[in-house]
mmCIF file of the C-alpha atoms, coordinates in Angstrom:
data_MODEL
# 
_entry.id   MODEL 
# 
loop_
_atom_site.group_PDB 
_atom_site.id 
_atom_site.type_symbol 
_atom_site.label_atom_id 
_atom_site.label_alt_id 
_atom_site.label_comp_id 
_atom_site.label_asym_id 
_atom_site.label_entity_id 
_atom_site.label_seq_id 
_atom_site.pdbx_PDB_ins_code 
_atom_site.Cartn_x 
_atom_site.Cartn_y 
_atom_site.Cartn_z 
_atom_site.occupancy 
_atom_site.B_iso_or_equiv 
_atom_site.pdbx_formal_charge 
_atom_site.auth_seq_id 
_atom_site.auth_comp_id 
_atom_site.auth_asym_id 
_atom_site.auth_atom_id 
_atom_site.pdbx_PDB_model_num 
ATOM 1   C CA . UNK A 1 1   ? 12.941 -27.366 -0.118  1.00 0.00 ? 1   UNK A CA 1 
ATOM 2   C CA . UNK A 1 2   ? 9.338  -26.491 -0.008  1.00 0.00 ? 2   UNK A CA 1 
ATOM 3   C CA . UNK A 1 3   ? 7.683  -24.671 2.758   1.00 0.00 ? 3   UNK A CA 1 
ATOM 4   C CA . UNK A 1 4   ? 4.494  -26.555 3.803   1.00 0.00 ? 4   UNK A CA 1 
ATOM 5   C CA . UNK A 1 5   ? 1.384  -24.345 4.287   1.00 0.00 ? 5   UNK A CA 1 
ATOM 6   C CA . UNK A 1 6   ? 0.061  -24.039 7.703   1.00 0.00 ? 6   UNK A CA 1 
ATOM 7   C CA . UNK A 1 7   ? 3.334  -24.106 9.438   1.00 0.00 ? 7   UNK A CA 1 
ATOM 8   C CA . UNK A 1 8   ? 5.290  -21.389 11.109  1.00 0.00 ? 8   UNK A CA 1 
ATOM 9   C CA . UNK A 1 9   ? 7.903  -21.072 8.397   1.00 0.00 ? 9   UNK A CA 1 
ATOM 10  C CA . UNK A 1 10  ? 5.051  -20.237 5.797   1.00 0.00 ? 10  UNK A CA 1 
ATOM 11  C CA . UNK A 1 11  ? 3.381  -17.701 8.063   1.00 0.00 ? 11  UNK A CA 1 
ATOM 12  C CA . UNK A 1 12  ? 6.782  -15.919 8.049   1.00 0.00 ? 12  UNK A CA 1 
ATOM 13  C CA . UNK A 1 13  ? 7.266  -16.322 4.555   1.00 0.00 ? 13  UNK A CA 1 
ATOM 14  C CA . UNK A 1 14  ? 3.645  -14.851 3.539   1.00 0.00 ? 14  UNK A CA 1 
ATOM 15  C CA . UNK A 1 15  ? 4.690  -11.474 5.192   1.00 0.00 ? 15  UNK A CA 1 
ATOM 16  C CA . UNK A 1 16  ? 6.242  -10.462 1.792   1.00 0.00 ? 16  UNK A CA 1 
ATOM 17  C CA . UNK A 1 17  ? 3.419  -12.289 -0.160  1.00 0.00 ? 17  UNK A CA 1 
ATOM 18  C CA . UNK A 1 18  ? 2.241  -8.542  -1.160  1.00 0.00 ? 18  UNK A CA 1 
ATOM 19  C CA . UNK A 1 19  ? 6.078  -8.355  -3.142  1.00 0.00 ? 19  UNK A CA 1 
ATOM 20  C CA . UNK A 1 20  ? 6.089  -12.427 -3.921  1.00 0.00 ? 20  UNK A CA 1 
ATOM 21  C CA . UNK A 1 21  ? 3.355  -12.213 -5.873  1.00 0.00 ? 21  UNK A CA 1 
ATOM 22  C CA . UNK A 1 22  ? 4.329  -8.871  -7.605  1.00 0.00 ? 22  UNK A CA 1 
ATOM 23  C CA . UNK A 1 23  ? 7.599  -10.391 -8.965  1.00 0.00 ? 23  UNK A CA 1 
ATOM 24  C CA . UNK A 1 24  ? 5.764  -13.533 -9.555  1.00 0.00 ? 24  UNK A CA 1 
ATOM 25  C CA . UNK A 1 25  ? 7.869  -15.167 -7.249  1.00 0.00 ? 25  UNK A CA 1 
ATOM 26  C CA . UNK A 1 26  ? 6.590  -19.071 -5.272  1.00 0.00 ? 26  UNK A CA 1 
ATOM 27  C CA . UNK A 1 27  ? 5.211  -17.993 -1.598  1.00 0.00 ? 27  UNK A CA 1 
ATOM 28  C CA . UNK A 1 28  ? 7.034  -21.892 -0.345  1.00 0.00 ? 28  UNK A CA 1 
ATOM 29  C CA . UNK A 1 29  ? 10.329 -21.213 -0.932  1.00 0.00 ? 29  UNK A CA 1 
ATOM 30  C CA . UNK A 1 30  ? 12.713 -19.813 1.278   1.00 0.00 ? 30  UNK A CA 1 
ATOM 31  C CA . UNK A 1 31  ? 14.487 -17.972 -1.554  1.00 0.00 ? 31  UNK A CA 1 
ATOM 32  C CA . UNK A 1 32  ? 11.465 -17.273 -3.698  1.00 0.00 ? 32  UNK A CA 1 
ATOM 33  C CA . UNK A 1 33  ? 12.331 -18.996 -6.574  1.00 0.00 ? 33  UNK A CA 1 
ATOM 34  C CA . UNK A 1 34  ? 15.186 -22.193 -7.476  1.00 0.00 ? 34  UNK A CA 1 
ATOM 35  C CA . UNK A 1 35  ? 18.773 -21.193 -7.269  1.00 0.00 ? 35  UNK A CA 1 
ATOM 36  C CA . UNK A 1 36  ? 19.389 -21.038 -10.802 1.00 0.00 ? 36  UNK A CA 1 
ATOM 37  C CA . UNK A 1 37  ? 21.612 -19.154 -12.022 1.00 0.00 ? 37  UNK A CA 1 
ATOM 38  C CA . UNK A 1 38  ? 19.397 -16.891 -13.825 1.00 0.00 ? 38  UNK A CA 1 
ATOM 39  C CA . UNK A 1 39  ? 17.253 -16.288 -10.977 1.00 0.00 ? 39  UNK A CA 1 
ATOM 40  C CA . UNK A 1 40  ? 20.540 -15.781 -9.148  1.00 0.00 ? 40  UNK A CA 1 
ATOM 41  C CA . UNK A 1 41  ? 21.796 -13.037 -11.927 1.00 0.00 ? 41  UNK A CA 1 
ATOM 42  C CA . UNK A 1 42  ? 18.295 -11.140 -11.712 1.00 0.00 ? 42  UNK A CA 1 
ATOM 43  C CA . UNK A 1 43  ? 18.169 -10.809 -7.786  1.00 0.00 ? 43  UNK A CA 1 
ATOM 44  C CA . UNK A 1 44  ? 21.892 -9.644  -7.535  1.00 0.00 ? 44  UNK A CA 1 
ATOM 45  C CA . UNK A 1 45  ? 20.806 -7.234  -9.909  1.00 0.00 ? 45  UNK A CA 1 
ATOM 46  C CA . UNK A 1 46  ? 17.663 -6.006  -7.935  1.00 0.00 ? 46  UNK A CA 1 
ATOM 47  C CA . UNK A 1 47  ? 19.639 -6.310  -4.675  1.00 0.00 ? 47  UNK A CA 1 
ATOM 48  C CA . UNK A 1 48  ? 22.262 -4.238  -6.244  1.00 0.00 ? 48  UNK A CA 1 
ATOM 49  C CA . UNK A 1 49  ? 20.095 -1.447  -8.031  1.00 0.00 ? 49  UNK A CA 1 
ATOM 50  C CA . UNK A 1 50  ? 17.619 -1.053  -5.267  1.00 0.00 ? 50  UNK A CA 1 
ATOM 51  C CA . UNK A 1 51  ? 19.212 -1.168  -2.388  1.00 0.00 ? 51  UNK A CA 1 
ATOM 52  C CA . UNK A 1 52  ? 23.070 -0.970  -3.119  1.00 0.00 ? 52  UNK A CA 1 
ATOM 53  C CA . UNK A 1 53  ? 23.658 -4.669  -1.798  1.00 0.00 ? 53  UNK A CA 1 
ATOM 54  C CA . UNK A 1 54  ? 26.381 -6.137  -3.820  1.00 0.00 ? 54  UNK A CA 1 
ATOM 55  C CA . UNK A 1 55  ? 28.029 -8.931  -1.082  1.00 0.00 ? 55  UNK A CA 1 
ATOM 56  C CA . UNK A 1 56  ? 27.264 -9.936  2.721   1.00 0.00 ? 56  UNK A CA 1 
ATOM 57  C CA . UNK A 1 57  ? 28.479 -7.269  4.005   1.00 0.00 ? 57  UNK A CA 1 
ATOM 58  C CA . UNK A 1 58  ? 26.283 -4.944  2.075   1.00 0.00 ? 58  UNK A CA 1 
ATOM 59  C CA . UNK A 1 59  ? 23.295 -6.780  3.007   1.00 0.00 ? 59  UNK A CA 1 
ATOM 60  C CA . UNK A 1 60  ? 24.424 -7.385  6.463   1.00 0.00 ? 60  UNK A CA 1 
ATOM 61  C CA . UNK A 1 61  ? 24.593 -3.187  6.863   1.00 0.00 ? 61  UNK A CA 1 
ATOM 62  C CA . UNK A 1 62  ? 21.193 -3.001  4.989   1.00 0.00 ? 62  UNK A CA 1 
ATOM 63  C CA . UNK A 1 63  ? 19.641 -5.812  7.235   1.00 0.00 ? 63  UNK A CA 1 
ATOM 64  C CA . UNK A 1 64  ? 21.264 -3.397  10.644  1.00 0.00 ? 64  UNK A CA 1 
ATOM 65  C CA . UNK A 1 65  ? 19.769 -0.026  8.884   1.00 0.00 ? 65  UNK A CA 1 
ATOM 66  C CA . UNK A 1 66  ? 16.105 -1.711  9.139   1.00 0.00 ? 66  UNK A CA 1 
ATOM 67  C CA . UNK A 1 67  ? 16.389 -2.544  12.327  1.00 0.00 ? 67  UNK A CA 1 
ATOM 68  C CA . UNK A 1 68  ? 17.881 0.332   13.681  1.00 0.00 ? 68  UNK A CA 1 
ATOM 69  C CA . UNK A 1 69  ? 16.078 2.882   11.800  1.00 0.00 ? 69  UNK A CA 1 
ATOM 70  C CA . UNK A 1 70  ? 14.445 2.209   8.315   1.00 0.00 ? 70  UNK A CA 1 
ATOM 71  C CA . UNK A 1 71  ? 11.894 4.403   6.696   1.00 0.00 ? 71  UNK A CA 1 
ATOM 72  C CA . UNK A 1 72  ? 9.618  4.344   10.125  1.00 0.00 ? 72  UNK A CA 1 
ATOM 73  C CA . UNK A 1 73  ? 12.381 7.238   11.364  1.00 0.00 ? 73  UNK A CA 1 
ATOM 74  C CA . UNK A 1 74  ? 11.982 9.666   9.236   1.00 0.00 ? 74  UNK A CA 1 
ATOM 75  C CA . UNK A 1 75  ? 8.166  8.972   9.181   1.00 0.00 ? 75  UNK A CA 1 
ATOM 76  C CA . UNK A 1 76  ? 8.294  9.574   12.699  1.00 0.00 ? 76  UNK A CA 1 
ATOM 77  C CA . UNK A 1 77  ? 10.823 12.849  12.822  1.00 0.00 ? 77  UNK A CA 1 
ATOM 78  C CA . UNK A 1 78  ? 8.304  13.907  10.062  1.00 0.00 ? 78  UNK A CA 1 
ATOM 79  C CA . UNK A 1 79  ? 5.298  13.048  11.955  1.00 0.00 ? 79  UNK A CA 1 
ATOM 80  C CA . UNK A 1 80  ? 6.454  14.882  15.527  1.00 0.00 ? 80  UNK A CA 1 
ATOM 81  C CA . UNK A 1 81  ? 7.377  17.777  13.750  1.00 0.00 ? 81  UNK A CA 1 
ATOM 82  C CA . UNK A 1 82  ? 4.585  18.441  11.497  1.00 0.00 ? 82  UNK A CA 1 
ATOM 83  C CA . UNK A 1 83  ? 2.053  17.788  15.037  1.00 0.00 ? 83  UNK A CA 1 
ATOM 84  C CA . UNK A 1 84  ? 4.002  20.499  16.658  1.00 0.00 ? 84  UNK A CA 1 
ATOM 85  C CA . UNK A 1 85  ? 2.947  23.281  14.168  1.00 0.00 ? 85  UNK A CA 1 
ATOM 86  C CA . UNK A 1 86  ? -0.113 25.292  14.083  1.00 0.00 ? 86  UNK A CA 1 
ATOM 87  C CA . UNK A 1 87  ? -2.298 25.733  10.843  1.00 0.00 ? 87  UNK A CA 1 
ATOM 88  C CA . UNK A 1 88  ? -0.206 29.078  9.611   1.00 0.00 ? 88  UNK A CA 1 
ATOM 89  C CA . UNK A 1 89  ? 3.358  27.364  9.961   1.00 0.00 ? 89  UNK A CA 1 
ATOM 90  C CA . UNK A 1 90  ? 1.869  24.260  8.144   1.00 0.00 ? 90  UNK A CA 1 
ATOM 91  C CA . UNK A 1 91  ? 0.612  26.479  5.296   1.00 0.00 ? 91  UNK A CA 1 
ATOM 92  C CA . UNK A 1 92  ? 4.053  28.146  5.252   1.00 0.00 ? 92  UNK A CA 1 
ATOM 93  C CA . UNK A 1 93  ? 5.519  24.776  5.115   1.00 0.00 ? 93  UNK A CA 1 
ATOM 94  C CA . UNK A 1 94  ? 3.382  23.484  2.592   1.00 0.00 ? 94  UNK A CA 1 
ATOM 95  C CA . UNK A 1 95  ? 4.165  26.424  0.238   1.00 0.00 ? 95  UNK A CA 1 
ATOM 96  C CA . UNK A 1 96  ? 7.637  26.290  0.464   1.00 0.00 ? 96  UNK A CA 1 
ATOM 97  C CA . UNK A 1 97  ? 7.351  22.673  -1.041  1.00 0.00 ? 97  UNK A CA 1 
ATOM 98  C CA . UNK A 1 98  ? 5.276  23.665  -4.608  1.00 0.00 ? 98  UNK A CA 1 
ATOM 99  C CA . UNK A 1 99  ? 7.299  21.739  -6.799  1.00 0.00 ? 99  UNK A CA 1 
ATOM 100 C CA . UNK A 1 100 ? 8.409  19.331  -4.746  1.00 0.00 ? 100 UNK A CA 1 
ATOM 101 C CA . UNK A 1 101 ? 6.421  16.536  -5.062  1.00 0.00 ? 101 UNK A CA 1 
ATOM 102 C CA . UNK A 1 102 ? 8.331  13.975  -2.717  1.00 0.00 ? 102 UNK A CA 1 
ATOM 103 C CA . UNK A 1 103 ? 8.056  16.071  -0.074  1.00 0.00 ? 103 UNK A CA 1 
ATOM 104 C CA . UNK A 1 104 ? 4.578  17.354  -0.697  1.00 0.00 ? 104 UNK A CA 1 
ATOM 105 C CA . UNK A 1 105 ? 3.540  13.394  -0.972  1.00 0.00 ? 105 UNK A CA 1 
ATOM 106 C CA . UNK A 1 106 ? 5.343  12.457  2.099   1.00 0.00 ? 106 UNK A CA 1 
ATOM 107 C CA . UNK A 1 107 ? 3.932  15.517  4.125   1.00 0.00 ? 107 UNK A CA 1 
ATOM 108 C CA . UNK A 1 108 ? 0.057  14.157  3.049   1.00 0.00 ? 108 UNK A CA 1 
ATOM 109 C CA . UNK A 1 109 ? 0.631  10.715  4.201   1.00 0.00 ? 109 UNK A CA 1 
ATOM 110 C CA . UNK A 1 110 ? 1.915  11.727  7.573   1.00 0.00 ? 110 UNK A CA 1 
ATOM 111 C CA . UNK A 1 111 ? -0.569 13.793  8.152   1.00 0.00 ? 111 UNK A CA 1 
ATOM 112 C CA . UNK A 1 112 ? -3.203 11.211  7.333   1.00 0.00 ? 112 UNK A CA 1 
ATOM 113 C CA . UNK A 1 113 ? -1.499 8.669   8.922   1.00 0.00 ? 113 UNK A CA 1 
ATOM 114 C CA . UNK A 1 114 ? 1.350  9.454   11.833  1.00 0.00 ? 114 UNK A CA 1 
ATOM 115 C CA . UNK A 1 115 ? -1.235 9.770   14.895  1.00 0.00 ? 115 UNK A CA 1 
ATOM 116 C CA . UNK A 1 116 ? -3.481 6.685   13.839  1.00 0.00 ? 116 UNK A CA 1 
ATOM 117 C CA . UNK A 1 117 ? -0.546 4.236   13.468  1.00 0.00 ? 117 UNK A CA 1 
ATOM 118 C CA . UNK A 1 118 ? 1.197  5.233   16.743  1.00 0.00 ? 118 UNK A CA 1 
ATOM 119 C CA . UNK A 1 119 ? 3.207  2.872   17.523  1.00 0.00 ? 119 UNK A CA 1 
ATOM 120 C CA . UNK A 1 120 ? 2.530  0.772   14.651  1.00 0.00 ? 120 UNK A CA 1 
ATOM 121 C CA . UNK A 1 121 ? 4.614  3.589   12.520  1.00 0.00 ? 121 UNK A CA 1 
ATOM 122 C CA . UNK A 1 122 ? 5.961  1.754   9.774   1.00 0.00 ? 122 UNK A CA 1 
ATOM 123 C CA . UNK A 1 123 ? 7.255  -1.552  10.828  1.00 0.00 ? 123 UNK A CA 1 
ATOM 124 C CA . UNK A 1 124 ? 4.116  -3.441  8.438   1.00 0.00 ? 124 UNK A CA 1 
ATOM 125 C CA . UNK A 1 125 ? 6.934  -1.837  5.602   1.00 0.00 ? 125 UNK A CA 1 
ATOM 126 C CA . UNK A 1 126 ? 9.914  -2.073  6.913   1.00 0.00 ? 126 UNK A CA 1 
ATOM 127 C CA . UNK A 1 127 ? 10.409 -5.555  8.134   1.00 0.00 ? 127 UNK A CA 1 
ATOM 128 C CA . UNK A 1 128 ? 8.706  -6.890  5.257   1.00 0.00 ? 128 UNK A CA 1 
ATOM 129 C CA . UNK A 1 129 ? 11.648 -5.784  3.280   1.00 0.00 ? 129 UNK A CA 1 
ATOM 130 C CA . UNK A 1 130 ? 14.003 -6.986  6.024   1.00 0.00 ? 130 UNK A CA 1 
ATOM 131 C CA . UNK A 1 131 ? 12.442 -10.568 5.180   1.00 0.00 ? 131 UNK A CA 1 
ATOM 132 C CA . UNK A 1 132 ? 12.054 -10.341 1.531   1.00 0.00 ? 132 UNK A CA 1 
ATOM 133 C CA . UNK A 1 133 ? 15.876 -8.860  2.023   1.00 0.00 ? 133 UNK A CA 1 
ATOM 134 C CA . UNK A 1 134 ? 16.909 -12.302 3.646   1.00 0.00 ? 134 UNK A CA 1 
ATOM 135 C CA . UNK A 1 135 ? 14.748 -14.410 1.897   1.00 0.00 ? 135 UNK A CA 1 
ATOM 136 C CA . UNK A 1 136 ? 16.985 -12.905 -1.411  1.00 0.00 ? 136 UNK A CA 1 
ATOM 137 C CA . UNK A 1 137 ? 20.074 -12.863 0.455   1.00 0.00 ? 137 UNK A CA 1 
ATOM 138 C CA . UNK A 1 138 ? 19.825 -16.404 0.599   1.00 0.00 ? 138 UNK A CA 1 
ATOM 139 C CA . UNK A 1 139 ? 19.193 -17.281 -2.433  1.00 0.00 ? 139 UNK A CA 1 
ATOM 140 C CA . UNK A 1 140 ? 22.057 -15.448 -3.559  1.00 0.00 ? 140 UNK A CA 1 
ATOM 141 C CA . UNK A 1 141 ? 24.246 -17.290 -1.360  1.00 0.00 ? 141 UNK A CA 1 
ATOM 142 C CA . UNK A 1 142 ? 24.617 -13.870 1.229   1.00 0.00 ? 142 UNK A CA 1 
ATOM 143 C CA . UNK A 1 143 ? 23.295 -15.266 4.162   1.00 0.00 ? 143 UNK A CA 1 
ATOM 144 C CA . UNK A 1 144 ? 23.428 -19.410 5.087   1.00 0.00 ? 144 UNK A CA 1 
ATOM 145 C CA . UNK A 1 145 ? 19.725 -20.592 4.947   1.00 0.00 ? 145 UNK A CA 1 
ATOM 146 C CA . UNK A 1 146 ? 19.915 -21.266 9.027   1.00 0.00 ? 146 UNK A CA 1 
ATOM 147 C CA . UNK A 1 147 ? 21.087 -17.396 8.928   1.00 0.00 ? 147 UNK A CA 1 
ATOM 148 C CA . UNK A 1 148 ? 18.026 -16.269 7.188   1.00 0.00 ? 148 UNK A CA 1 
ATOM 149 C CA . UNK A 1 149 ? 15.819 -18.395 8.962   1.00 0.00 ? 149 UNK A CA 1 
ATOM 150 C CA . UNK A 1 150 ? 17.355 -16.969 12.266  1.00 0.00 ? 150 UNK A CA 1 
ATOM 151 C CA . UNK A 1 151 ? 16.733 -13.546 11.411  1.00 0.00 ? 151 UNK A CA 1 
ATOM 152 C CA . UNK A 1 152 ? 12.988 -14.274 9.976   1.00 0.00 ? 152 UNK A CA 1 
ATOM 153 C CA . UNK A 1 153 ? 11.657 -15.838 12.437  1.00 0.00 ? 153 UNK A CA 1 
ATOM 154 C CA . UNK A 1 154 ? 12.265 -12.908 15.069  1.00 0.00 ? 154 UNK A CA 1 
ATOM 155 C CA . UNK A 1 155 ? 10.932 -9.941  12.553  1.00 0.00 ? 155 UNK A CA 1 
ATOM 156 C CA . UNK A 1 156 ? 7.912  -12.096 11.677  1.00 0.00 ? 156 UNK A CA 1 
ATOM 157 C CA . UNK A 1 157 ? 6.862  -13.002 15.450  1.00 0.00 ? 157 UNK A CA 1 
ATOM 158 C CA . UNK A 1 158 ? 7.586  -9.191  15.786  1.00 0.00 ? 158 UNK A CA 1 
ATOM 159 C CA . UNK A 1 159 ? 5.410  -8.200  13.117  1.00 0.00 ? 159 UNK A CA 1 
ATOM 160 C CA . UNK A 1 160 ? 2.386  -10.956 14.684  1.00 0.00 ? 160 UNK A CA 1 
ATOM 161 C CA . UNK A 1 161 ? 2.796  -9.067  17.948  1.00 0.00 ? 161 UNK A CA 1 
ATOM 162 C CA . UNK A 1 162 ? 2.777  -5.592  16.539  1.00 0.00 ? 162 UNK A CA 1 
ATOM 163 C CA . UNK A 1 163 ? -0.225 -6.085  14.035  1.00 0.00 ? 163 UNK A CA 1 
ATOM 164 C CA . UNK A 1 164 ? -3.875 -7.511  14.142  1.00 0.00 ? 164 UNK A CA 1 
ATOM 165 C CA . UNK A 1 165 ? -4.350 -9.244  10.977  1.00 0.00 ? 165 UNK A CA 1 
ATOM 166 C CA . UNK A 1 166 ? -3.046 -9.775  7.639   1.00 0.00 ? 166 UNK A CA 1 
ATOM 167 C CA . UNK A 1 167 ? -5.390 -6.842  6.849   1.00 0.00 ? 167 UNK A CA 1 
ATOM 168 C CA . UNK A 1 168 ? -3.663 -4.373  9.090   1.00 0.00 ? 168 UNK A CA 1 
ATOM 169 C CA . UNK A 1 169 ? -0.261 -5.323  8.024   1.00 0.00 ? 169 UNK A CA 1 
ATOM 170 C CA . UNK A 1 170 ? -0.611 -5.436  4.469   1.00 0.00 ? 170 UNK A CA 1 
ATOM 171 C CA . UNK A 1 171 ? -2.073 -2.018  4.878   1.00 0.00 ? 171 UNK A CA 1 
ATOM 172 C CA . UNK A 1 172 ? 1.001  -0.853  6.786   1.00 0.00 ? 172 UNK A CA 1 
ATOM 173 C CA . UNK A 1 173 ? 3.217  -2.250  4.024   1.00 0.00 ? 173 UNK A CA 1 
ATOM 174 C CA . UNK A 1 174 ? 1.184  -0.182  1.624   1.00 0.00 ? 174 UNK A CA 1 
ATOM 175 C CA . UNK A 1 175 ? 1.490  3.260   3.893   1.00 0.00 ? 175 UNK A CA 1 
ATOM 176 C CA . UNK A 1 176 ? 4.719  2.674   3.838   1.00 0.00 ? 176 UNK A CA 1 
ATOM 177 C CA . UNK A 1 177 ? 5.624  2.348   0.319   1.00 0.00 ? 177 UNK A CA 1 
ATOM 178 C CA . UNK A 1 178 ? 3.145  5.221   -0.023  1.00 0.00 ? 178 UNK A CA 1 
ATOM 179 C CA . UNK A 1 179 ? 5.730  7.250   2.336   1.00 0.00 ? 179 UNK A CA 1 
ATOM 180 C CA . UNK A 1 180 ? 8.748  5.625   0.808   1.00 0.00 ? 180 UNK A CA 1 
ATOM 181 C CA . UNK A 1 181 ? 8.149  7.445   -2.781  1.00 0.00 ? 181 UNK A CA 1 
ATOM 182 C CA . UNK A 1 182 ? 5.869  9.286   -4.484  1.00 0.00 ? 182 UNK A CA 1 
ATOM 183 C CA . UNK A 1 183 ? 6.930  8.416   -7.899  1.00 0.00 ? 183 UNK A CA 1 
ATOM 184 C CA . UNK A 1 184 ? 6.608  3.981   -7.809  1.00 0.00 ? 184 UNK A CA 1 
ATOM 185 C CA . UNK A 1 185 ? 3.227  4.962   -5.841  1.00 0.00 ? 185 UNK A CA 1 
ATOM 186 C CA . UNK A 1 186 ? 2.307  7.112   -9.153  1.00 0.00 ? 186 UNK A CA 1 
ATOM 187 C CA . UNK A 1 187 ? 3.780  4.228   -11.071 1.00 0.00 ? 187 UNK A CA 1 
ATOM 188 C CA . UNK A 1 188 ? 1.960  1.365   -9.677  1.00 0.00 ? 188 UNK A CA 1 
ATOM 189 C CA . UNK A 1 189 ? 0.268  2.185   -6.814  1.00 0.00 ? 189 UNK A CA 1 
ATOM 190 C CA . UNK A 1 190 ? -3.000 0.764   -7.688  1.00 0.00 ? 190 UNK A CA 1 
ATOM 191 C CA . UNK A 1 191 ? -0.997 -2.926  -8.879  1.00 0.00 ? 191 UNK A CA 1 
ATOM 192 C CA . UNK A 1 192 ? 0.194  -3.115  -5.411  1.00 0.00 ? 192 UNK A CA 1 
ATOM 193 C CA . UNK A 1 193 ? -3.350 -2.411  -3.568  1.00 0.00 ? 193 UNK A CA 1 
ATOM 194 C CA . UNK A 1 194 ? -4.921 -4.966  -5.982  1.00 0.00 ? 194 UNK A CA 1 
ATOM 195 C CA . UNK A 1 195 ? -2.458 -7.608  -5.078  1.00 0.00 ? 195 UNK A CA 1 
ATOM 196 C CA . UNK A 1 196 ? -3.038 -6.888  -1.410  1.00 0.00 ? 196 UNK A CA 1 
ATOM 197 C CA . UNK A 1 197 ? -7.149 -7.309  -2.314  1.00 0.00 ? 197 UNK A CA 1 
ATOM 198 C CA . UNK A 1 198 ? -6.097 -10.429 -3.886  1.00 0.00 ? 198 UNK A CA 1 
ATOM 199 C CA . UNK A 1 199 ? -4.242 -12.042 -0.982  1.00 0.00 ? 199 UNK A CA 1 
ATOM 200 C CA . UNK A 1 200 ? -6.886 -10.953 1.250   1.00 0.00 ? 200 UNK A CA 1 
ATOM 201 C CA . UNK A 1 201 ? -9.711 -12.133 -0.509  1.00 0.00 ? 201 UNK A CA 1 
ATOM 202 C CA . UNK A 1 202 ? -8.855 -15.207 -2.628  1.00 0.00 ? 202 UNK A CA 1 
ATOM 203 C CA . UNK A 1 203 ? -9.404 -18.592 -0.440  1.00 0.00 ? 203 UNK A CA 1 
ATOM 204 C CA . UNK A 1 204 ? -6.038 -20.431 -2.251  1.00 0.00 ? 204 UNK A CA 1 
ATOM 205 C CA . UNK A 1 205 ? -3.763 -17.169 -0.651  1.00 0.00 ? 205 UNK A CA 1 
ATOM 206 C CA . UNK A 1 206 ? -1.065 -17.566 1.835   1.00 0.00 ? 206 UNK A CA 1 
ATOM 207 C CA . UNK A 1 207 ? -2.678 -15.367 4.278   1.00 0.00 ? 207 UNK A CA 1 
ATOM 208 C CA . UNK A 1 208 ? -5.770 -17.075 4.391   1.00 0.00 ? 208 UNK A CA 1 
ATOM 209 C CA . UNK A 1 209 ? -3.891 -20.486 4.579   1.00 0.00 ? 209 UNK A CA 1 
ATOM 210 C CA . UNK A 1 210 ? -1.685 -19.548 7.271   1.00 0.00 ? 210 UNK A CA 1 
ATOM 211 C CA . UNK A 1 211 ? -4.084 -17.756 9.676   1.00 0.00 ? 211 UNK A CA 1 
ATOM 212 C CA . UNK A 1 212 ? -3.001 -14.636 11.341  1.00 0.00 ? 212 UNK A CA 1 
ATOM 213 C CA . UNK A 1 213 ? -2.904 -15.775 14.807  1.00 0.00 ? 213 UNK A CA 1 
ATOM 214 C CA . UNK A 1 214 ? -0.794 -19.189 14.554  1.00 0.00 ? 214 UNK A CA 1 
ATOM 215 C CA . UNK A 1 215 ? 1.615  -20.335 17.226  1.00 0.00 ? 215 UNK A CA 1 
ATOM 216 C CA . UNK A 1 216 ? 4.848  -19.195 15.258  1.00 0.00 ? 216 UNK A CA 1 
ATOM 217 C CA . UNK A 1 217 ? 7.181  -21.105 18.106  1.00 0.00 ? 217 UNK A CA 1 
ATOM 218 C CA . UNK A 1 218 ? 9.228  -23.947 15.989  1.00 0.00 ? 218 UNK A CA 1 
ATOM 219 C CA . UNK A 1 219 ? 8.663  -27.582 17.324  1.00 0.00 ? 219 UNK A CA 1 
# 
């Protein structure tokens, strides 16, 4: 069934407009797309090549990994450690990574980014994917529909709380995936910034029909 724009449910859903729009997916739909069972074939397949998620149990223990943990701890482990050094143990560090690119990536962003975020870390990225997560367990017939919507609702009034506006927390998302690999940010780095430009800046967006600071509590 169709989302209406304006409404809580559609706030929720535009959190993972940045990826809906990348995989030219429909921003009013729970699921993304119809439960055909082609579009059921291709998002088992991404569910199971990207994150290992081949049955509710997988996705369950992926859905408990973001929320315990996710990408924000190691950005965080990363980010404490690398403040407690002084310039010579950071060059030493540094060196000790030529060839490494990963790690040499993943050392730049904290640096440029761990003290500004606080305690913002990287929740913008990591509980967009736990929504996109249940939007395509759902579809896939993981999770019940009242199940996703259950766990949505919660991460997105989480993510309204945490961040000031669409603009903040699409730019988390980016950091994030930024952080998360050094190779897709190479690939199509650039793609993902210009769809976050788009949804920022185009009057016919989610974001800018489902304003940042809506009453998310369900009537």
């Amino acid at each position: 069934m169709s989302i209406g724009m304006g409404t809580p449910r559609a706030w929720a859903l535009a959190t993972t407009a940045i990826l809906t729009e990348r995989d030219h997916e429909r921003h009013d739909l729970l699921g993304g797309n119809n439960n055909s069972q082609k579009n059921v074939t291709e998002i088992k397949k991404i569910l199971s090549e990207w994150w290992g998620v081949n049955n509710r149990e997988d996705l369950l223990n992926a859905l408990q990994w973001i929320e315990g943990s996710g990408h924000r701890e190691d950005f965080a482990k990363l980010g404490a450690y690398l403040s407690s050094l002084n310039d010579d143990q950071l060059a030493e560090i540094q060196a000790k990574m030529e060839g490494d690119e990963q790690a040499k990536h993943q050392v730049k962003i904290v640096r440029k980014h761990y003290e500004k975020l606080g305690r913002k870390s990287l929740l913008g990225w990591d509980y967009t994917r736990y929504i996109a997560l249940c939007r395509w367990g759902c579809l896939v017939g993981y999770l019940s529909e009242q199940e996703a919507w259950d766990r949505i609702m919660p991460a997105a009034a989480m993510l309204q709380s945490t961040f000031d506006s669409w603009k903040d927390f699409g730019e988390n998302y980016l950091i994030g995936r930024e952080f998360w690999s050094y190779e897709q940010t190479a690939r199509d780095g650039q793609l993902y910034r210009n769809i976050y430009r788009k949804l920022l800046n185009n009057s016919s967006s989610p974001w800018n029909h489902n304003p940042w600071n809506m009453d998310l509590r369900m009537n």
